[in-house]
DOLUMVO-731546 format. One record per atom (N, C-alpha, C): residue number from 0; x, y, z; atom name. Coordinates in steps of 0.02 Angstrom, whole numbers, plus 32768, in hexadecimal, padded with zeros to 4 digits. Atoms other than C-alpha are relative to their C-alpha. Layout:
# residues N
NUM:X:Y:Z:CA
...
# end
This chain:
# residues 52
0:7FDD:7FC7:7FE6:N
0:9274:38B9:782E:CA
0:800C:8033:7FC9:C
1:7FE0:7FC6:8037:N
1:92A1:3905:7785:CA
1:7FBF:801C:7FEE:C
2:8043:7FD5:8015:N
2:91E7:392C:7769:CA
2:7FE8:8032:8021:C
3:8011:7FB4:7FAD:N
3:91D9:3987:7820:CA
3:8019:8034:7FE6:C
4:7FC5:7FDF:8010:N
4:9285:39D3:77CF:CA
4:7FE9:803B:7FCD:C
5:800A:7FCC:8040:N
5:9227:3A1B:772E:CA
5:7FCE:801B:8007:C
6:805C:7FD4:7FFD:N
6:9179:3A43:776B:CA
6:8019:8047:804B:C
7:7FD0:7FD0:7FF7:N
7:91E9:3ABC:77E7:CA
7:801D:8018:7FE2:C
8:7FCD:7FD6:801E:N
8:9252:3AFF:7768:CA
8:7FC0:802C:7FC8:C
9:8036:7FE7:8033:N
9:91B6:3B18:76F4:CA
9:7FC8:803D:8033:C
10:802E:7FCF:7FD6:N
10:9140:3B6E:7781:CA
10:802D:8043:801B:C
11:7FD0:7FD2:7FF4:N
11:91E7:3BD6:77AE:CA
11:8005:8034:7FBC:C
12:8005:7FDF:803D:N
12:91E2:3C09:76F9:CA
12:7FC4:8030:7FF4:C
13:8046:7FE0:8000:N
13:912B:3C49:7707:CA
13:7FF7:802C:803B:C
14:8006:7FD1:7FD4:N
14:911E:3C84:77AC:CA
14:8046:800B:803C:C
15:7FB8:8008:7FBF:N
15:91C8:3CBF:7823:CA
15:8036:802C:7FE7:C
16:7FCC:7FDE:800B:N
16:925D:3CFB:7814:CA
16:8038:7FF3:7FBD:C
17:7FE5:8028:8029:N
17:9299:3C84:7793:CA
17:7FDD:8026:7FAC:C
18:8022:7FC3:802C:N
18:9224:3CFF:7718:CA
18:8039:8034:7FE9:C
19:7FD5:7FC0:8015:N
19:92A9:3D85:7723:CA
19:804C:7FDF:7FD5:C
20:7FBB:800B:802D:N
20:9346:3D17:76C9:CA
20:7FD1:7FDC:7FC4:C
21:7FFE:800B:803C:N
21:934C:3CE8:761A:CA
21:7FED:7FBB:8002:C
22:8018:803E:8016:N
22:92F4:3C35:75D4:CA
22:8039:7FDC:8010:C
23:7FC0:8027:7FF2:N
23:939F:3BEB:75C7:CA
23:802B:7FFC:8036:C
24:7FE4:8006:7FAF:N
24:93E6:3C16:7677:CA
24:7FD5:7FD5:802A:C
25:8018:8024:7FD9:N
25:9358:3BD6:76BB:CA
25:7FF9:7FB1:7FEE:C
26:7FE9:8042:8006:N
26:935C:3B3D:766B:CA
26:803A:7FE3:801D:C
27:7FAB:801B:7FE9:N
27:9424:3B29:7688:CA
27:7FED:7FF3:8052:C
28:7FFE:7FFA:7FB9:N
28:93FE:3B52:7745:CA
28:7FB9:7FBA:800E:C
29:8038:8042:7FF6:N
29:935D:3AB7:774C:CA
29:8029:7FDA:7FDF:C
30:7FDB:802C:800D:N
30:93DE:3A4C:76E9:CA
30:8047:7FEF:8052:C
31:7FD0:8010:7FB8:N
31:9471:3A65:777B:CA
31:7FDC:7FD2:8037:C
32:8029:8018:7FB9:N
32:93EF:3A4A:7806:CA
32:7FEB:7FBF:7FE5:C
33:801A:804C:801C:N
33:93B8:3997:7790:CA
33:803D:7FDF:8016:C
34:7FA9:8020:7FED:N
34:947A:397D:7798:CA
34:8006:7FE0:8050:C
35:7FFA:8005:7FA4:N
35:9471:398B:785A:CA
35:7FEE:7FD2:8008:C
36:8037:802A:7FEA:N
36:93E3:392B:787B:CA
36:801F:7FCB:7FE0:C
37:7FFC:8045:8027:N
37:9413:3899:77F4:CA
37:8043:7FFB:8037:C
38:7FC5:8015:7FCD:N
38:94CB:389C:785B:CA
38:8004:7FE2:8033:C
39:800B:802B:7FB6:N
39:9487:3889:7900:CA
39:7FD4:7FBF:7FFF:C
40:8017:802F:8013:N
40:9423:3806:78C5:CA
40:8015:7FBB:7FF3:C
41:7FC6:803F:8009:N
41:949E:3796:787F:CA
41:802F:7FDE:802D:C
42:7FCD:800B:7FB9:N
42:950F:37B1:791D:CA
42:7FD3:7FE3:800B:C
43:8018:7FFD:7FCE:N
43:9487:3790:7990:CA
43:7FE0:7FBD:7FE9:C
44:801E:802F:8016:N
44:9436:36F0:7931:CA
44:8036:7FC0:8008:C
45:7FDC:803E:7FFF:N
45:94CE:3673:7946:CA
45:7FFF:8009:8066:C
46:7FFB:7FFB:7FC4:N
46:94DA:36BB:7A03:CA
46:7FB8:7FEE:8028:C
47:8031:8009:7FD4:N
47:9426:3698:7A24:CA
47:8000:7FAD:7FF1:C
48:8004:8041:8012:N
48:9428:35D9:79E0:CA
48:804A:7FE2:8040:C
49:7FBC:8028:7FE1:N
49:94D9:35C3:7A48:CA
49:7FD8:8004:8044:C
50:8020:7FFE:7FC8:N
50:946A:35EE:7AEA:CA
50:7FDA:7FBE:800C:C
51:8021:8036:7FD8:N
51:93F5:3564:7AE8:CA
51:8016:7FBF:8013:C
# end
């Protein structure tokens, strides 16, 4: 997931909208969205094992 996470933040960097802010915003802003993703992840990994 974190590789989907960076080869999106990297192609956003090259081609998009993600072009028009600064190296370091866009990093910060593909770090948050890693944050997200790793969060819901952790939640969602004890809740899928309690299902079966």
């Amino acid at each position: 997931m974190l590789l989907l996470d960076l080869t999106v933040l990297l192609s956003g960097i090259l081609i998009g909208t993600v072009a028009h802010l600064s190296v370091p915003v866009a990093i910060a802003a593909g770090a948050a969205v890693s944050a997200v993703l790793l969060a819901f992840a952790v939640r969602e990994h004890p809740a899928k094992r309690s299902r079966r």
